[in-house]
Structures are given as C-alpha cells and as structure tokens.
N, C-alpha and C positions, 0 to 999 in steps of 0.2 A: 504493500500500500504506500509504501515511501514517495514512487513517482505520481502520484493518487492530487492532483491541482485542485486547491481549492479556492470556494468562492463564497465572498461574502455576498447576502440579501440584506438591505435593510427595510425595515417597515413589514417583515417579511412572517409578522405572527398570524397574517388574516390575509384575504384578499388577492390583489394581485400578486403579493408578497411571496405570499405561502405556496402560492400555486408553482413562481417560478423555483425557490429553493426546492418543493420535491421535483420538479423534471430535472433542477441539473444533477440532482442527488441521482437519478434516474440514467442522467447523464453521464454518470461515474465521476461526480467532483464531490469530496468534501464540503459540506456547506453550514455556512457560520449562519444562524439564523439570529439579522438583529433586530430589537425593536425596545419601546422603551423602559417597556417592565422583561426582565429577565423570564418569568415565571409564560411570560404569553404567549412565549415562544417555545415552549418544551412538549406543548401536544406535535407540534410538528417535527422535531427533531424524534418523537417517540413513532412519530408514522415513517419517518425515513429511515429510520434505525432497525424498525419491523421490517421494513422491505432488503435489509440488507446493507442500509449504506453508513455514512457517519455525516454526525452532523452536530453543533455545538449553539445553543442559547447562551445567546449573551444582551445585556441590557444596555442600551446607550443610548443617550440624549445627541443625537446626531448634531444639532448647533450648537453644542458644547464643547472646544475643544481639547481639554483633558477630558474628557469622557469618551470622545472617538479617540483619542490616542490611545488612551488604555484600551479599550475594545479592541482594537485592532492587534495590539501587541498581545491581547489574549488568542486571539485567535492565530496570529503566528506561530505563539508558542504550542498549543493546542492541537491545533491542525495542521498547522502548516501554512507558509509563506502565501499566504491569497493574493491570486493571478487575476483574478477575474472578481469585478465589482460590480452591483448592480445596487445603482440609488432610488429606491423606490418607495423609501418613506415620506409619508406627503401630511397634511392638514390642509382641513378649508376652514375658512373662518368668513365664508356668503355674506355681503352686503352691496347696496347699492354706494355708490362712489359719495355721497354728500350725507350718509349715514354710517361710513365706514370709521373704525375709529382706527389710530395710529395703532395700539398694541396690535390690533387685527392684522394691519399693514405686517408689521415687523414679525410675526407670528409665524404668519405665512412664509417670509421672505428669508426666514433664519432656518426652517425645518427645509424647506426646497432648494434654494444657493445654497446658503452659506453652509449646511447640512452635506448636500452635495459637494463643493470644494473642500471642508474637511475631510471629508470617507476618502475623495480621490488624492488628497495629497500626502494623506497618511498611508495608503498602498502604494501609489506611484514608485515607489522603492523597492518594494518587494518585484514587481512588473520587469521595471527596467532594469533590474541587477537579472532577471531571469530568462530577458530577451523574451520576450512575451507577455500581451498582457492583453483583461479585453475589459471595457467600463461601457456600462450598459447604462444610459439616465431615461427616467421616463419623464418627460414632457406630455403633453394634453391636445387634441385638439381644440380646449379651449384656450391656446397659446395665440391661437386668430381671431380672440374674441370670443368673447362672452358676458352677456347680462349680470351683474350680480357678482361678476370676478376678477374688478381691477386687479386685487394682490394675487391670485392664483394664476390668471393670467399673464400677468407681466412676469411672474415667476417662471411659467413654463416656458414661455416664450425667451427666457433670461437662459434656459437650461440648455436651448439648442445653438445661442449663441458660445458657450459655455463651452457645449459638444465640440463644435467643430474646432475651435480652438486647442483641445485637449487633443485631438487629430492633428492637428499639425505642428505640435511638440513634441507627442511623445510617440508619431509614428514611425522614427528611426528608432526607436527601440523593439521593433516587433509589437508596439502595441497598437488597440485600435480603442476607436471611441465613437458610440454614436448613441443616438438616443431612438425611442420608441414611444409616438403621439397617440394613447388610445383614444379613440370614440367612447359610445356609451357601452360601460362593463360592469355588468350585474355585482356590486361590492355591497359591503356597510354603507359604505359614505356613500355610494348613490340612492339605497335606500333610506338614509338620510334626508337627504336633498328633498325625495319626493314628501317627506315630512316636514320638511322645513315649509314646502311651497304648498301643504295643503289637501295632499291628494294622495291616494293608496302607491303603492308601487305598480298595480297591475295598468292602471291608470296614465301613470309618469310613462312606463315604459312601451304601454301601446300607442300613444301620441307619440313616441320619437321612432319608431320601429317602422311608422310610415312614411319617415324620411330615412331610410336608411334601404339603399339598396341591396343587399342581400336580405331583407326581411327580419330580419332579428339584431336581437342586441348581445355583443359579446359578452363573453366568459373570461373568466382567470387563465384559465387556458390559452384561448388563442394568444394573450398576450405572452405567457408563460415559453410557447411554442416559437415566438418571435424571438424571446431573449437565448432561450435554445440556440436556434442559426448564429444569432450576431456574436456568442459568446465559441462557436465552433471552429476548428480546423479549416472549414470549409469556407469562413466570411474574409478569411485573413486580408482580403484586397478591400474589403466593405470600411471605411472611416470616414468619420465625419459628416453622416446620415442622419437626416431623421424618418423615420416610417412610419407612415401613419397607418394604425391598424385600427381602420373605422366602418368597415362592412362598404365602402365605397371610396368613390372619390373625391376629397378637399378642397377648397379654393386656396 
C-alpha cells in the first residue's frame, strides 16, 4: 500500500463531498475525509473502510490557517503525502444585495477563497516535490449569476479565476488544476434553499428540471464521476478548466 496516492476531500462529511471521497477510495486513493466537526466525517471513512479501502476523518476549519496546516500534516503523516486535493467545502449565507450583511459577505468568502488557497498551498508541496499532483475546486454555475448570491457568487466565480492560475504555476511540476461548475444537485443545502424560498423540495426541483435539458437534476454522483476523470492518469493534459456539469449547456 506504500505506493497507495492519496487524496484529501474537504467538506467531504455529506453531499457532494462524501460522494467524491468514496469513488476515489473506489479509485484506489487513500482518502482524508475533511470537514468541520471531526466526528461527521467517520460514517464515511466507516463505509470506505467496509468496502476495503483507507480513509482518515479529520476536522478542520478550512479558513483557518493553523487548522488547515495541522490537518494537512495529519494527514501526511497518517496516510500519506496527498497528491490530489479536492476543495469542496462550501457555505451559503442567501440574501439579496441591500439586505446582505458584511459577516454574510466574509462568511462566504473565507470558507470558498481563502479556504481554498489554504488547502492548496498547504499541499502544493507535497504535489511538487512528487512531480504530480491534481487540485480539483468546485465552482457553481451560479458563478454567472445568480439572485440572492452576491457573496456565493463572486466566490465561485473568484475560484475559477483562482483555477487557472494555479495551472499555470504549478503545471511544470506535473501538476494540474481545474475546477468543476455544478448545476442543480440534489444536497442538504439545496434542500435548504427550497426552505429558505418557501416551497417543498419536490416543488423547487420540478420548476428547475424544466429548464434543464437532460430532464433531471443531478446527483452527488455525477459530480463525484467528474472529479474521478480530472483527478486521473488519463486528464494529465486537462488544466486550467472549468466544466460545467449542469444537465446542458451555459451561457
């Protein structure tokens, strides 16, 4: 198991999170499951561990940076030198622009950046000392706008600027970087949302389902299945992308 690459999740106790850390565990990576309470992330490490693989909960305040530093180094030491990073712990804090208050702002903008620039520069070491390395951000299709999401917005949209950048630093080292924009994906927080706004989930989701040209609204999966490819053998020429994985096509 020595040559056994692993890969940290974060956000990765529920959701789109959980879905990706079991496929790459599926995938044959070691995978550090992080999120903010230690404890929320040990159903999943106990589902990948039944199926055979390893996998380690760890808690971290991802816009904290002694907290991601220690995380990280737990998981070096633990598992192993993580190659492969996937930042996909997120918060919404929903309001309209002249209702929004500043903490909302900063909330948002501390767990998605600045959250995302410490995971990745606290690995970036481990990557480039190994000639390899692959960083997965998830961005939104509401990074082109959206009602109700100044600060998630400009966040996502912050992340693929982010992306491509990290592509063109650290692709002489064997690494890559790109990000993954979902559409609408059956989570907590979109069930949420459709409580915030009033209306059942079955509701929420069949009024968007009929803008959405494949007919349905995604899964954890399909996103899960994206970060698959991007983190593969096979993407090595793929950097500084974003892919929108949204049942059709974007503006």
């Amino acid at each position: 198991m020595s040559d056994t690459r692993t890969a940290i999740v974060t956000g990765a106790a529920r959701g789109i999170g959980a879905a990706t850390a079991r496929k790459l565990a599926e995938d044959g990576f070691a995978v550090a499951i992080l999120d903010l309470a230690e404890a929320a992330g040990k159903p999943v490490v106990a589902d990948i561990e039944a199926a055979g693989g390893r996998a380690l909960a760890v808690g971290v305040d991802v816009s904290d940076e002694a907290s991601v530093d220690a995380a990280v180094q737990r998981v070096a030491d633990e598992l192993g030198a993580p190659t492969v990073l996937v930042n996909n712990a997120g918060i919404t804090r929903d309001n309209l622009l002249f209702k929004m208050s500043v903490a909302d702002w900063d909330a948002v903008m501390g767990v998605h950046l600045r959250g995302s620039f410490l995971m990745t520069r606290a690995t970036q070491k481990y990557m480039t000392e190994a000639k390899w390395g692959r960083v997965v951000n998830l961005s939104s299709t509401s990074a082109l706008g959206n009602r109700g999401q100044v600060n998630y917005s400009a966040a996502k949209a912050g992340l693929q600027g982010f992306t491509k950048t990290l592509a063109i630093e650290l692709g002489k080292f064997g690494v890559t970087a790109n990000a993954i924009a979902p559409g609408f994906i059956e989570t907590d927080m979109t069930h949420a949302t459709a409580e915030r706004l009033g209306v059942t989930f079955e509701q929420f989701r069949d009024g968007l389902v009929q803008q959405i040209p494949v007919a349905r609204i995604g899964q954890p999966s399909d996103i899960a299945n994206a970060v698959s490819y991007l983190v593969s053998e096979g993407a090595g020429f793929v950097s500084g992308q974003v892919l929108y994985v949204a049942g059709g096509p974007t503006d």
